[in-house]
Short mmCIF file of the C-alpha atoms (twelve columns), coordinates in Angstrom:
data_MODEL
# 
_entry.id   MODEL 
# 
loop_
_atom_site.group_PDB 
_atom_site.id 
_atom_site.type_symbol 
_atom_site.label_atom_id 
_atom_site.label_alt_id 
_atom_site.label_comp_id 
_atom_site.label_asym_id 
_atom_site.label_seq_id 
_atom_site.Cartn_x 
_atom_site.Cartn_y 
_atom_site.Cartn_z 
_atom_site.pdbx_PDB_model_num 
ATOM 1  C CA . UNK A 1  93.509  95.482  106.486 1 
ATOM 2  C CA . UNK A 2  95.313  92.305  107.220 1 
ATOM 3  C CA . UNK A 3  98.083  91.627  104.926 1 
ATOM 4  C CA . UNK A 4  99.355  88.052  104.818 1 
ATOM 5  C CA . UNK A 5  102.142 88.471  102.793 1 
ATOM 6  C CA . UNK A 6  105.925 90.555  102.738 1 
ATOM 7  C CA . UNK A 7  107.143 89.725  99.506  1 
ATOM 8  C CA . UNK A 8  106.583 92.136  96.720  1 
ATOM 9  C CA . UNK A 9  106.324 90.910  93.199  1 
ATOM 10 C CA . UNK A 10 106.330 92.773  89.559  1 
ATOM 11 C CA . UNK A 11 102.494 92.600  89.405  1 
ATOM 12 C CA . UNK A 12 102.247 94.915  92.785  1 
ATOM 13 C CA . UNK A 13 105.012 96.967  91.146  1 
ATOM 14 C CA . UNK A 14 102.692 97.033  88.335  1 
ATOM 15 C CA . UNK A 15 99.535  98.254  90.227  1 
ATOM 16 C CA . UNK A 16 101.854 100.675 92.047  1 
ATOM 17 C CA . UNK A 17 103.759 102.639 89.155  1 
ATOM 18 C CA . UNK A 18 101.486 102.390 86.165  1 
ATOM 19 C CA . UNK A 19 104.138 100.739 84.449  1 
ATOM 20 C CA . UNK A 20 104.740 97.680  82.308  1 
ATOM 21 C CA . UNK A 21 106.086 94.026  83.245  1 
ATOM 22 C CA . UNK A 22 109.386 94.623  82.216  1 
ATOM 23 C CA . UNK A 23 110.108 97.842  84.020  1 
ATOM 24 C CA . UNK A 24 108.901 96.327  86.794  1 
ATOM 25 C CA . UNK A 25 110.903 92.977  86.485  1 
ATOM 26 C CA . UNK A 26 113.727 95.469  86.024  1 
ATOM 27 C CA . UNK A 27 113.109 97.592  89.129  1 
ATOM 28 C CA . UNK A 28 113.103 94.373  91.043  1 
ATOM 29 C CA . UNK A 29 116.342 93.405  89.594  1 
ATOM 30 C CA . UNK A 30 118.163 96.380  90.603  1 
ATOM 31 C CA . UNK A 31 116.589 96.125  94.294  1 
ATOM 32 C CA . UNK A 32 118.421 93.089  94.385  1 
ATOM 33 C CA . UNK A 33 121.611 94.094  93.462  1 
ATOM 34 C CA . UNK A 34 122.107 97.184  94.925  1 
ATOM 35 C CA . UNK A 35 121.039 94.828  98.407  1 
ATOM 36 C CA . UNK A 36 123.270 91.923  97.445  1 
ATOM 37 C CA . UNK A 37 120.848 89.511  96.452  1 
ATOM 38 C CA . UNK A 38 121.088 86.452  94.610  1 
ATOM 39 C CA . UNK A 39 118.985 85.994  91.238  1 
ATOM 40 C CA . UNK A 40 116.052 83.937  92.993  1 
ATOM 41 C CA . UNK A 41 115.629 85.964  96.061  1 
ATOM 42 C CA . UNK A 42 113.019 87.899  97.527  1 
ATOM 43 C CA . UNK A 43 112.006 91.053  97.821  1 
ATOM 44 C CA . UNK A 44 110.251 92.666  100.660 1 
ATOM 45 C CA . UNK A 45 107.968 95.394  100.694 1 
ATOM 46 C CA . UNK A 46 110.200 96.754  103.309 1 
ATOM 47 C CA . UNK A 47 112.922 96.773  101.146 1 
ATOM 48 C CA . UNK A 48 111.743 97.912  98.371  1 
ATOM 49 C CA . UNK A 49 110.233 101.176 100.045 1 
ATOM 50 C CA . UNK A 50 113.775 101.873 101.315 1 
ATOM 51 C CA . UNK A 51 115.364 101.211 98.084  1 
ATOM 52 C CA . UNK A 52 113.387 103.980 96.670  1 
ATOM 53 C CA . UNK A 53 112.352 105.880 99.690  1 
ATOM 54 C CA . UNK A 54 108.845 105.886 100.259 1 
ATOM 55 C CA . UNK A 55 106.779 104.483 103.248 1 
ATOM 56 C CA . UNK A 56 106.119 101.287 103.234 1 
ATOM 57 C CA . UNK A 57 102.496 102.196 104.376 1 
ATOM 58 C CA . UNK A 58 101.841 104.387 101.635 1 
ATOM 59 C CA . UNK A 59 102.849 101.848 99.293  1 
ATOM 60 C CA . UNK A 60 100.761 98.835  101.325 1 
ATOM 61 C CA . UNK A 61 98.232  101.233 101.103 1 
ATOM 62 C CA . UNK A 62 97.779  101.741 97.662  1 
ATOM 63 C CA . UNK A 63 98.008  97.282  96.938  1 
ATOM 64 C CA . UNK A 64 95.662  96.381  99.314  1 
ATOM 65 C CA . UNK A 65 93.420  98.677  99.962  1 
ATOM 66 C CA . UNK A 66 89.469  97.456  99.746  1 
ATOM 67 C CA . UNK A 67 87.949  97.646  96.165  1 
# 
């Protein structure tokens, strides 16, 4: 499947973990500062597979596969 998108936001982290909006707000804030982000960056799928080692395929797997 074609993906047209690399950033990750709380609702895939959502979908992904099974958790709630603020855990996944939070994850997302400690992404970016273990990577030395700014507040208002971005966060790729890439680096949030890294961050918590997993593939990123797995994990594009599971957000986009077809319903």
């Amino acid at each position: 499947m074609l993906i047209n998108r690399i950033v990750i936001y709380a609702q895939d982290i959502m979908i992904f973990t099974g958790r709630s909006r603020s855990y996944a707000y939070n994850v997302l804030n400690r992404v970016r500062k273990k990577l030395g982000k700014g507040k208002h960056s971005l966060i790729t799928f890439q680096e949030f597979a890294d961050f918590h080692g997993i593939p990123v395929n797995e994990l594009t797997d599971i957000l986009f596969r077809k319903q």
